[in-house]
Backbone bond lengths (Angstrom), bond angles and torsions (degrees), N, CA, C in turn:
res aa  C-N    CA-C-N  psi(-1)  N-CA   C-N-CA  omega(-1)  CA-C   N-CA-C  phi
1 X - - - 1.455 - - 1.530 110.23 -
2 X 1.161 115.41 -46.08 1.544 128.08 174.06 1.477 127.41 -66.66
3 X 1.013 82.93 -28.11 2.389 105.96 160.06 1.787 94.11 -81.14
4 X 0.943 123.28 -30.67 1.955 101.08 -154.98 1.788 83.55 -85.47
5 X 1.784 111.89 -33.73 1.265 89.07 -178.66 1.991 133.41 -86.07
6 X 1.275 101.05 -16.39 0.901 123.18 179.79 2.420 102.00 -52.35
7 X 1.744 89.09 -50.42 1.408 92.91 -172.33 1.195 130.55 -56.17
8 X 2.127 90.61 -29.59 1.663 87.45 179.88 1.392 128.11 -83.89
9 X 1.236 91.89 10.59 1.755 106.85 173.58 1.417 120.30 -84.58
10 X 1.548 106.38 -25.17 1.770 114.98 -171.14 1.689 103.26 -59.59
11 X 1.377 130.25 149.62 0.966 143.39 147.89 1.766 123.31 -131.00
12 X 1.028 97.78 168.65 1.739 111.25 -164.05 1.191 119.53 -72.44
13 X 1.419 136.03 151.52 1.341 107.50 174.73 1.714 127.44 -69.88
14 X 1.636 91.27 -28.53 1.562 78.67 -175.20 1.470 117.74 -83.35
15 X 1.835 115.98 -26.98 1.440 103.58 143.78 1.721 143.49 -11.80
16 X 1.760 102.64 -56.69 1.054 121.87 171.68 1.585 106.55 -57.20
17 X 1.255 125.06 -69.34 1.681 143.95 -145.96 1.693 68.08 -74.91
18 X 0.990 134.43 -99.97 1.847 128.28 -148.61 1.207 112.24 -48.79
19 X 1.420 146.36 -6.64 1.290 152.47 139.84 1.650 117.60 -56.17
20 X 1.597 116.23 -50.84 1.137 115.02 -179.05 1.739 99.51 -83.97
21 X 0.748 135.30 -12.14 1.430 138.50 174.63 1.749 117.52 -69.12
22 X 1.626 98.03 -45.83 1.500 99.33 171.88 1.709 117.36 -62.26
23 X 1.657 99.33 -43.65 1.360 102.89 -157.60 2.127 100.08 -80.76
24 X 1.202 113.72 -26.13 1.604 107.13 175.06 1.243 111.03 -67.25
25 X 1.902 108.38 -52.01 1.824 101.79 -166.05 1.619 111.24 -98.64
26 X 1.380 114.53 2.27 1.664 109.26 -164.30 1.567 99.53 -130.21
27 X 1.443 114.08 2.71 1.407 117.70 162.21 2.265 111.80 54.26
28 X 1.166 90.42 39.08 1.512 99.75 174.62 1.817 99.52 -108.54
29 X 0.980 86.57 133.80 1.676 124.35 -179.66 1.496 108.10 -44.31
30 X 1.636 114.24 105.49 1.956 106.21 179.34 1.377 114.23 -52.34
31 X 1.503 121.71 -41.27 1.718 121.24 -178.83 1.901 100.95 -56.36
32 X 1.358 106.83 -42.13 1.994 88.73 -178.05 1.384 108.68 -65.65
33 X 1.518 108.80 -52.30 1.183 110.90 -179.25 2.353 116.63 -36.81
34 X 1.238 93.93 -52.19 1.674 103.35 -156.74 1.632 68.89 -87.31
35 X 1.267 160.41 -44.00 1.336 129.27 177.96 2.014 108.42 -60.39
36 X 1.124 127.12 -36.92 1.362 127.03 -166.04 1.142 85.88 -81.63
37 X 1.370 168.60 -21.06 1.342 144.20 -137.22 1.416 100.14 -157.17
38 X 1.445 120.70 6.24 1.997 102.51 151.53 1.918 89.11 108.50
39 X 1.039 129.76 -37.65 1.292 120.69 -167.48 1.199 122.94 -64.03
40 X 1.197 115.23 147.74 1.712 132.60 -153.97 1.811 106.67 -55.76
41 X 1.631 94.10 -42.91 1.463 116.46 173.33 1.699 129.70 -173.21
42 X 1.376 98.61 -166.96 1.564 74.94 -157.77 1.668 97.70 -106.57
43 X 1.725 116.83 40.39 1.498 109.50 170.22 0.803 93.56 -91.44
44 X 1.925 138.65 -51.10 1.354 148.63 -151.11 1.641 88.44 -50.94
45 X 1.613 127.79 -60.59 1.469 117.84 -164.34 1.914 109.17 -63.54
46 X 1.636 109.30 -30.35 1.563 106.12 -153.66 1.942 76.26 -88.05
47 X 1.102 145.91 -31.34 1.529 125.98 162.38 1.492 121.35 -63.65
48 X 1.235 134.06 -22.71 1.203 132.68 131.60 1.684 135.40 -8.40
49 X 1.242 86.74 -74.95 1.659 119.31 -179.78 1.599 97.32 -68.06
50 X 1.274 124.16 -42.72 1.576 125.33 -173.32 1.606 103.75 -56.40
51 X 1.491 94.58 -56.63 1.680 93.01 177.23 1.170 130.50 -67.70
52 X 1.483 108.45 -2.48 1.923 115.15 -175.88 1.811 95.59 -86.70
53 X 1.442 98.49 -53.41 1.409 87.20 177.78 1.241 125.50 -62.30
54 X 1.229 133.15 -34.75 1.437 136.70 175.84 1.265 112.22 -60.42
55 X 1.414 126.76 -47.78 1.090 132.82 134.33 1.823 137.92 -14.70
56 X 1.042 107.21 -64.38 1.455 117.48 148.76 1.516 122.69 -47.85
57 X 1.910 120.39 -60.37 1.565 124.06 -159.33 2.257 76.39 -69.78
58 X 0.942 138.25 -42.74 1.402 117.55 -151.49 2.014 97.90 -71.77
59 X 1.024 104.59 -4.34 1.781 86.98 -169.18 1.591 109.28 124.72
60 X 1.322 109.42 160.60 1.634 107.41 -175.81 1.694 127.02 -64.23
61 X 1.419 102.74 145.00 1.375 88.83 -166.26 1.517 107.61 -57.67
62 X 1.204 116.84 173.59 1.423 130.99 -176.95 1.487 115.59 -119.09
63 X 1.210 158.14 159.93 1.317 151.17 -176.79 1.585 93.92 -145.68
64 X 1.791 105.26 121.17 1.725 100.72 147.24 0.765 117.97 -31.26
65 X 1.822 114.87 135.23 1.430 126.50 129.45 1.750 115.97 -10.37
66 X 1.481 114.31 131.42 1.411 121.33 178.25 1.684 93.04 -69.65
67 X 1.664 127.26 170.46 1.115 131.16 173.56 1.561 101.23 -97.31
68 X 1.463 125.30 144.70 1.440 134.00 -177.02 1.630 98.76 -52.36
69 X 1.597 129.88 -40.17 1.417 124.91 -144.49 1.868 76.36 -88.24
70 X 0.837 136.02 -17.97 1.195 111.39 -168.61 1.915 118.76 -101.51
71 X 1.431 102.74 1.04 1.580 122.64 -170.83 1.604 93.99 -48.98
72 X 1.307 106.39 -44.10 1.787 97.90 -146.32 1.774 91.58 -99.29
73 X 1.139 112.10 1.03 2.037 105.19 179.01 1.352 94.63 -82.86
74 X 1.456 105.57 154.02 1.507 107.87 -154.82 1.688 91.32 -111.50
75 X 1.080 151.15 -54.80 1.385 147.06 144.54 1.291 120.93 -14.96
76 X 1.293 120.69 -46.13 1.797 128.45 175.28 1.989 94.60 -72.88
77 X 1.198 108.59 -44.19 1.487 100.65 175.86 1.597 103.12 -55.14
78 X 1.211 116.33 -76.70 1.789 122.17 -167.48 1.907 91.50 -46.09
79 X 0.641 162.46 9.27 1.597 158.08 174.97 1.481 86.13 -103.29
80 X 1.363 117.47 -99.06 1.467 120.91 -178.41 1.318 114.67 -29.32
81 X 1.459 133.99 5.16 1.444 107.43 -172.47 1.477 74.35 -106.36
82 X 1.459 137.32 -60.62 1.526 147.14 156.55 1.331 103.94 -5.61
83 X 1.464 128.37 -56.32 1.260 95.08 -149.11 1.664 95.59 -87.85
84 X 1.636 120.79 -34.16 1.284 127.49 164.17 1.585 108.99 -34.03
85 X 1.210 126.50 -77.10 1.476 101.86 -176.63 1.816 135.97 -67.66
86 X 1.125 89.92 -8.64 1.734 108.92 167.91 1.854 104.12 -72.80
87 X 1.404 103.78 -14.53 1.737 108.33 175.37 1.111 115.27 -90.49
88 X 1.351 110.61 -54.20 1.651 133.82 162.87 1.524 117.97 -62.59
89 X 1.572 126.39 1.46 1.210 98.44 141.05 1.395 110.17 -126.77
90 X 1.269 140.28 23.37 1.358 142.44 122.52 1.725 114.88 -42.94
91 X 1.389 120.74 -59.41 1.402 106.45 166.33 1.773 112.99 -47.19
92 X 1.080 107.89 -69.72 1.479 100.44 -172.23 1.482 128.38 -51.01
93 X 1.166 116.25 -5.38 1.737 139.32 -175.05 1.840 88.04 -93.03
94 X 1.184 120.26 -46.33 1.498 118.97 177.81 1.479 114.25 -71.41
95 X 1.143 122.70 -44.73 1.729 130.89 -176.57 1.247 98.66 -59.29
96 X 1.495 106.91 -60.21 2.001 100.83 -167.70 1.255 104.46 -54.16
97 X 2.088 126.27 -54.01 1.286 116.74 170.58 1.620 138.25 -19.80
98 X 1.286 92.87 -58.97 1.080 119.53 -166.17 1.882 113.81 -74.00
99 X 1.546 103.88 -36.66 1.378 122.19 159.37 1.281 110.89 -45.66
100 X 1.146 107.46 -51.74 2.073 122.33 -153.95 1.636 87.23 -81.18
101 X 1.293 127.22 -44.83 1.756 119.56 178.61 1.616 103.94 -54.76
102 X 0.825 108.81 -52.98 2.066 113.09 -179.41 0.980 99.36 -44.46
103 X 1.917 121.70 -60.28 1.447 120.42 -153.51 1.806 102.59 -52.87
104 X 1.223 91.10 -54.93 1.436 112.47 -179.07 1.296 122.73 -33.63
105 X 1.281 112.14 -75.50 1.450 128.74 162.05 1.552 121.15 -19.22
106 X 1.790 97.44 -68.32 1.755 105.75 175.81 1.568 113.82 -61.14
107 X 1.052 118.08 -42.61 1.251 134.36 161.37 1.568 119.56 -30.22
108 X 1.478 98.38 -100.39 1.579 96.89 -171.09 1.720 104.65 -86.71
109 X 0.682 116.94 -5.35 1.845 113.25 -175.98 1.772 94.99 -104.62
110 X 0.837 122.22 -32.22 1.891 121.50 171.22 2.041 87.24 80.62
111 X 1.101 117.22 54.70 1.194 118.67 -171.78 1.864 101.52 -112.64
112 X 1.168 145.68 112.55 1.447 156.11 -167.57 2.034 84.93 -74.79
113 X 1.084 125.40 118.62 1.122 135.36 137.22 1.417 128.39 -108.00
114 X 1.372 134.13 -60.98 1.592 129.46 177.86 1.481 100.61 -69.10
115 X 1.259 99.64 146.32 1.341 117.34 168.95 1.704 122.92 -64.32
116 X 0.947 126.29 113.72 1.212 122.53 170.07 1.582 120.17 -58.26
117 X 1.387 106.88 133.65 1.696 120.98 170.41 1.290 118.01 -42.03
118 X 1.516 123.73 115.61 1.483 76.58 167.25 0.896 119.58 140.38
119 X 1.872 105.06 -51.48 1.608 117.54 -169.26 1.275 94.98 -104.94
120 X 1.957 101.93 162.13 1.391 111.39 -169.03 1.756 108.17 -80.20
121 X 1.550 100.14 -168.81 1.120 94.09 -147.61 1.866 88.47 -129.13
């Protein structure tokens, strides 16, 4: 009984990731969301989102090593190339961020962050 309920709670990962995706970059509401999409409620999605960002402030996501038995299947390849650039442009969504805070910084705060060319050491 405690398995049948437990199951109807499981969701997918990419379920998960396109849920937390709406509600970080498209600013739609977790209660519509977890009302439109079956979920119990709308902490399960806003703890979601907790871990994407935390996820995010530590550095780019990382992906296991692929397994050797699976190098030469050609479907497990087309996934891995997917999920690799779904990483690689999450990194690059962080670099520009993270660029645009510097710009900022030196900018309106007159604060020296990049190192200048040049100078000794």
């Amino acid at each position: 009984m405690k398995a049948q309920m437990l199951e109807r709670f499981q969701f997918t990962d990419e379920l998960k990731e396109k849920l937390v995706l709406m509600v970080v970059y498209q600013n739609i509401s977790p209660k519509v969301l977890a009302k439109k999409y079956g979920l119990p409620n709308a902490y399960i999605l806003t703890n979601w989102v907790g871990i994407y960002k935390r996820t995010l402030e530590k550095g780019a996501v990382t992906l296991p090593p692929m397994q050797p038995n699976k190098r030469k299947d050609t479907p497990a390849l087309k996934q891995r190339i997917k999920q690799l650039e779904k990483s690689l442009e999450k990194a690059n969504v962080m670099i520009y961020g993270l660029n645009a805070m510097i710009d900022y910084a030196e900018k309106e705060l007159k604060v020296p962050v990049r190192k200048k060319h040049g100078t000794k050491q």
